[in-house]
C-alpha positions in Angstrom: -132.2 33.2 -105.2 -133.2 33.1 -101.3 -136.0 31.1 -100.2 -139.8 33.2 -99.7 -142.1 32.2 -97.6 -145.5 32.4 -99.4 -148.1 34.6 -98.4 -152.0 35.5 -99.1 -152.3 39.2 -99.4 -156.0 40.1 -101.1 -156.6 36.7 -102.6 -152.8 36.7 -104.3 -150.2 34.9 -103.4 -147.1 37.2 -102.6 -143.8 36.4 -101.6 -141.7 38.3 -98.4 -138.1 39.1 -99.6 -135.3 38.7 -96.6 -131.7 39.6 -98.1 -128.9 37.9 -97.0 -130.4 35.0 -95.3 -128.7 32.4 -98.0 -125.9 34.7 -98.1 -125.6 34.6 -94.2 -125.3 31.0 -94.5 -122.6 30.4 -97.6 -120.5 33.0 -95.3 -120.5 30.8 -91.8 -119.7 27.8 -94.3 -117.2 30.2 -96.1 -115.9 31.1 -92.6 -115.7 27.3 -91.2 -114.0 26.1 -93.9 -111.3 28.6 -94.1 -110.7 27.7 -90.7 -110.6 23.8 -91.4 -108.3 24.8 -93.9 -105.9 26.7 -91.4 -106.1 24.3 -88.8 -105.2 21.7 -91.3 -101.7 23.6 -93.0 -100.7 24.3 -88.9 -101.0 20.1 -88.7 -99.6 19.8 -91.8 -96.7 22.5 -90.9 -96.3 21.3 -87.2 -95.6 17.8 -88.3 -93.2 18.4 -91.3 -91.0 20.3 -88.4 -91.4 17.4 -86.0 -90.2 15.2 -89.0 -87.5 17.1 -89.6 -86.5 17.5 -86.0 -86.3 13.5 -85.5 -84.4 13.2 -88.7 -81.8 15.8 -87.5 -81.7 14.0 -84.4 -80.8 10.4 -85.5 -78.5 11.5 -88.2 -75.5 11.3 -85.9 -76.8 8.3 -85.2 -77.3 6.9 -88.5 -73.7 7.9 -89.5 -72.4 6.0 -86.9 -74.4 2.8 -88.0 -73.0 3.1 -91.6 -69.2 4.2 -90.1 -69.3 1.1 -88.3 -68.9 -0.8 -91.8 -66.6 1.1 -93.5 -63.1 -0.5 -93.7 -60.2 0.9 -91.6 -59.8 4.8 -92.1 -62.9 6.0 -94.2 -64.6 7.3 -91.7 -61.6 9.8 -91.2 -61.2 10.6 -94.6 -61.8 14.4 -95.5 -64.4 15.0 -97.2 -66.4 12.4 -94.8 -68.6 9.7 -96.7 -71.8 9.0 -95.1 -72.2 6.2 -96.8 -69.4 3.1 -96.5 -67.5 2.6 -100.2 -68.0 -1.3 -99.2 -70.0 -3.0 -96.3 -67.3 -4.9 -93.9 -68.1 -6.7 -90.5 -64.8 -7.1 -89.9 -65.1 -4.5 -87.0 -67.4 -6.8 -85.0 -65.6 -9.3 -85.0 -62.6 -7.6 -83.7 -64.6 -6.4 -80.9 -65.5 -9.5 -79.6 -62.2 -11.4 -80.3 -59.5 -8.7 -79.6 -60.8 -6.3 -77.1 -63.1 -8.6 -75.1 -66.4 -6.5 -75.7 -68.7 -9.7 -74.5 -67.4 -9.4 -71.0 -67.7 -6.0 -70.8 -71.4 -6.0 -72.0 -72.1 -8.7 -69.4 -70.5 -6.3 -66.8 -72.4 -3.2 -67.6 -75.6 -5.1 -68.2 -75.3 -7.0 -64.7 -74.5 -3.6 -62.7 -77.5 -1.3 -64.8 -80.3 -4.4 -63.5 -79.1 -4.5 -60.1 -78.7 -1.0 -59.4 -81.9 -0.4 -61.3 -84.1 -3.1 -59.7 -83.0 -2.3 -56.0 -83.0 1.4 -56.5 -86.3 1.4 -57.8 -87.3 -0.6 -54.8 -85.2 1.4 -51.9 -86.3 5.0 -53.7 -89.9 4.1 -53.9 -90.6 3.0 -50.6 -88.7 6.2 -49.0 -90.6 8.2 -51.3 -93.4 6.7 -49.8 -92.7 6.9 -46.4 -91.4 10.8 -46.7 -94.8 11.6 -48.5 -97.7 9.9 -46.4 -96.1 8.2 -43.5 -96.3 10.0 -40.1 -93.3 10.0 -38.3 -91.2 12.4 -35.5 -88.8 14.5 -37.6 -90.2 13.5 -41.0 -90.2 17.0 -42.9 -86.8 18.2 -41.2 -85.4 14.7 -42.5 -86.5 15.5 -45.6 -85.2 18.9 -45.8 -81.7 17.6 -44.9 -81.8 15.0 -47.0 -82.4 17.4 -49.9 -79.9 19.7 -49.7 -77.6 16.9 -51.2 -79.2 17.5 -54.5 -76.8 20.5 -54.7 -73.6 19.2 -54.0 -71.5 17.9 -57.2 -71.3 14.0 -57.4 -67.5 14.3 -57.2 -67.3 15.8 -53.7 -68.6 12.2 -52.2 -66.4 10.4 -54.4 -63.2 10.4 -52.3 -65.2 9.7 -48.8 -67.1 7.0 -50.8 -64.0 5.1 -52.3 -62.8 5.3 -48.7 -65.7 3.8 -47.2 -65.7 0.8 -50.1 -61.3 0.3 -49.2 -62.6 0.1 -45.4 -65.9 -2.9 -46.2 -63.2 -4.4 -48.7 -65.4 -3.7 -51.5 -62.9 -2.0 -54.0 -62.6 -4.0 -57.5 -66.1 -5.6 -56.8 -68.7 -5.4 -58.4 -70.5 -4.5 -54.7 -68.6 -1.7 -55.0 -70.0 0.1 -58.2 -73.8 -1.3 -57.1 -73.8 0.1 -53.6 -73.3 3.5 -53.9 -76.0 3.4 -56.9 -78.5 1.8 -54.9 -80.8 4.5 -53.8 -80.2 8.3 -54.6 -81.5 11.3 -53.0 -83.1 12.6 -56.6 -85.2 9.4 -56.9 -86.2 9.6 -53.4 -87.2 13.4 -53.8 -89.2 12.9 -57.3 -90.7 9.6 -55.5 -91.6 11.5 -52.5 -93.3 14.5 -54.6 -95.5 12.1 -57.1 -96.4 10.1 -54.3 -98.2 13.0 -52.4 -101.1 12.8 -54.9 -102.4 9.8 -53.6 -105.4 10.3 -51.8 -105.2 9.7 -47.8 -108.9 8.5 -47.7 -107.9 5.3 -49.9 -104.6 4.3 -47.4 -106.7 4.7 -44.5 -109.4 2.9 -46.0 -106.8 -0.1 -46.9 -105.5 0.1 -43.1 -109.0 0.1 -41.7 -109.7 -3.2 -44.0 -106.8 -4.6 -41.8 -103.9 -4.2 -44.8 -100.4 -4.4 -43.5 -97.9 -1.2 -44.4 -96.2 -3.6 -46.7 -99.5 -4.7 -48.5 -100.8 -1.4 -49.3 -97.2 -0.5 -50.5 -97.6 -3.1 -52.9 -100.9 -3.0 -54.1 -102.3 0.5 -53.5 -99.1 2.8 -53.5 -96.7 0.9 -55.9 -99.8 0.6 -58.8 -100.3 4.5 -58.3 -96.8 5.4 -58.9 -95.9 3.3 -62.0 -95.6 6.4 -64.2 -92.7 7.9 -62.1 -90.7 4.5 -61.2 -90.9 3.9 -65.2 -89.2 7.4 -65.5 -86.9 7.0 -62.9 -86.2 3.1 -64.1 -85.0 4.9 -67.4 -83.1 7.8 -65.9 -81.2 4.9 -63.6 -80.4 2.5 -66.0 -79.1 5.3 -68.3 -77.3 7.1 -65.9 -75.6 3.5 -64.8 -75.0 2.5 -68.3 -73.2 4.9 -69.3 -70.9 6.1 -65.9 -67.4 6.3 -66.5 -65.8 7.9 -63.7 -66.8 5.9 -60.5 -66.3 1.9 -62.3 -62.9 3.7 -63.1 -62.3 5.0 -59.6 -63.7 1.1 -57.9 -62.7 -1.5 -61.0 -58.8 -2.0 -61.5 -59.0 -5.7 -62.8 -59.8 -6.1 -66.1 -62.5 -9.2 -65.5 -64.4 -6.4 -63.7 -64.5 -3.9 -66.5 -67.7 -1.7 -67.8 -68.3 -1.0 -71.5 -67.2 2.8 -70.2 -63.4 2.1 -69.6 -62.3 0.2 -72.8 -60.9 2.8 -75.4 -59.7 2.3 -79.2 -58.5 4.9 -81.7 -59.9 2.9 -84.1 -62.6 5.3 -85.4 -65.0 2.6 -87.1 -63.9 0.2 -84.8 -65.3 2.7 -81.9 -68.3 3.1 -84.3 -69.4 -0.6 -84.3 -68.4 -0.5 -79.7 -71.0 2.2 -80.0 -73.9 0.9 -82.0 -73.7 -2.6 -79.4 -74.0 -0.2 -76.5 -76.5 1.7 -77.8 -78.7 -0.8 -78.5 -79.4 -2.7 -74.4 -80.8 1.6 -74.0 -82.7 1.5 -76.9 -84.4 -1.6 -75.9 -84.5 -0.8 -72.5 -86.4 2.8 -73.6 -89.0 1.3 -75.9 -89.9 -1.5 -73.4 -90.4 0.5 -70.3 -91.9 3.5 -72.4 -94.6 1.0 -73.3 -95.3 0.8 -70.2 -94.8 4.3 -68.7 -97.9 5.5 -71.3 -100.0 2.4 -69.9 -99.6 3.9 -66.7 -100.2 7.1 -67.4 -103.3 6.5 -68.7 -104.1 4.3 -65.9 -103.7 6.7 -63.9 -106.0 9.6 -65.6 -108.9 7.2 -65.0 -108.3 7.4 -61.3 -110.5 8.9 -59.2 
């Protein structure tokens, strides 16, 4: 029954009738709710496909975890177990014993830090310089420079192994970090991230009497942490994981990457590949920590 407002009419009290007010009311609730309700099953809907996405995604990943302690031959076995009949580690220890995997990790763990640490030194401060220095030639420099991106990695690979023969750099490890040390890619993704930094702030750093180095360091370098923790991942991966230029530079065994050792061993393979997948794992979560910290630092900015 809807709500009256009282009135006086000749000495009576009378009440005014006004349909639908209540009813006006349930149906903006009614309405609300029923869109609560849909927003909620899209969540609900939206994250059970996310879920299942993820899962699909580390199941290759999973199987090679539990193929990596199966005993010789079940993992080739038809139809394939995902689960290992019994749990061996015997696999591990082979890798470490037989085929030298300790040496290898040192290798490829020693190459992905240098390249990565200079590179992300060399790329940033040419990004820097390409985006908000002032120089003659600067954008024609830049134009050149970029229309390496399109030309396949293996065309420079036989003027490159000639130039490491002619600085007696071949079976170094020189010669796999050189060439890695800066790339035109990070130089260009640098180069376009650093352009949103505001000019007013450099020149106010250079008017406070800040050397080019100094704001480098602690205006530029702080502004751009988002993009060097991307390009810190895409470095290391890309290092990590390159098989055909250590193969090409690295004939001595000593010298040798986790990318040139080979078994037919399936599970034995398995249990190579969970120890090399873990360094980029780590590596991932640690500088993805850090990429989001400065992203959000970085949405704050004025």
């Amino acid at each position: 029954m809807s709500r009256t407002n009282p009135r006086f009419v000749g000495g009576t009290a009378t009440e005014d009738y006004r349909p639908g007010a209540d009813g006006g009311a349930a149906g903006g609730r009614g309405r609300a709710d029923s869109a609560l309700t849909r927003r909620r099953v899209s969540q609900i809907v939206l994250y059970a496909l996310l879920i299942i996405g993820a899962l699909i995604a580390l199941l290759p990943m999973l199987w090679m975890l539990s193929a990596s302690f199966m005993p010789t031959g079940e993992a080739s076995r038809y139809p394939p177990h995902f689960f290992p009949s019994r749990i061996t580690f015997t696999h591990y220890g082979e890798l470490f014993t037989r085929l030298n995997l300790g040496r290898y990790l040192f290798n490829s763990a020693l190459i992905a830090f240098v390249v990565t640490s200079v590179s992300l030194v060399i790329n940033s401060m040419a990004g820097y310089a390409f985006a908000k220095l002032r120089f003659r030639g600067r954008d024609r420099a830049f134009r050149i420079l970029s229309l390496g991106l399109v030309l396949p990695v293996q065309v420079a690979m036989l003027p490159l192994f000639l130039l490491m023969k002619n600085l007696h750099l071949i079976n170094t490890y020189w010669g796999v970090i050189i060439p890695g040390m800066a790339s035109i890619f990070g130089i260009f993704l640098i180069r376009q991230y650093a352009l949103s930094i505001p000019d007013d702030m450099l020149d106010a750093a250079r008017i406070d009497g800040a050397s080019e180095l100094r704001i480098y360091w602690s205006v530029v370098v702080p502004g751009i942490l988002p993009i060097l923790a991307t390009l810190a991942i895409w470095t290391f991966l890309a290092t990590w994981n390159d098989f055909m230029w250590p193969l090409i530079v690295l004939s001595d065994e000593a010298h040798y990457t986790l990318s040139g050792e080979h078994v037919m061993d399936t599970e034995l393979m398995m249990a190579g590949s969970v120890l090399t997948v873990i360094p980029v794992l780590v590596v991932f979560l640690f500088l993805q920590r850090y990429y989001i910290q400065g992203v959000m630092a970085g949405s704050v900015k004025g």
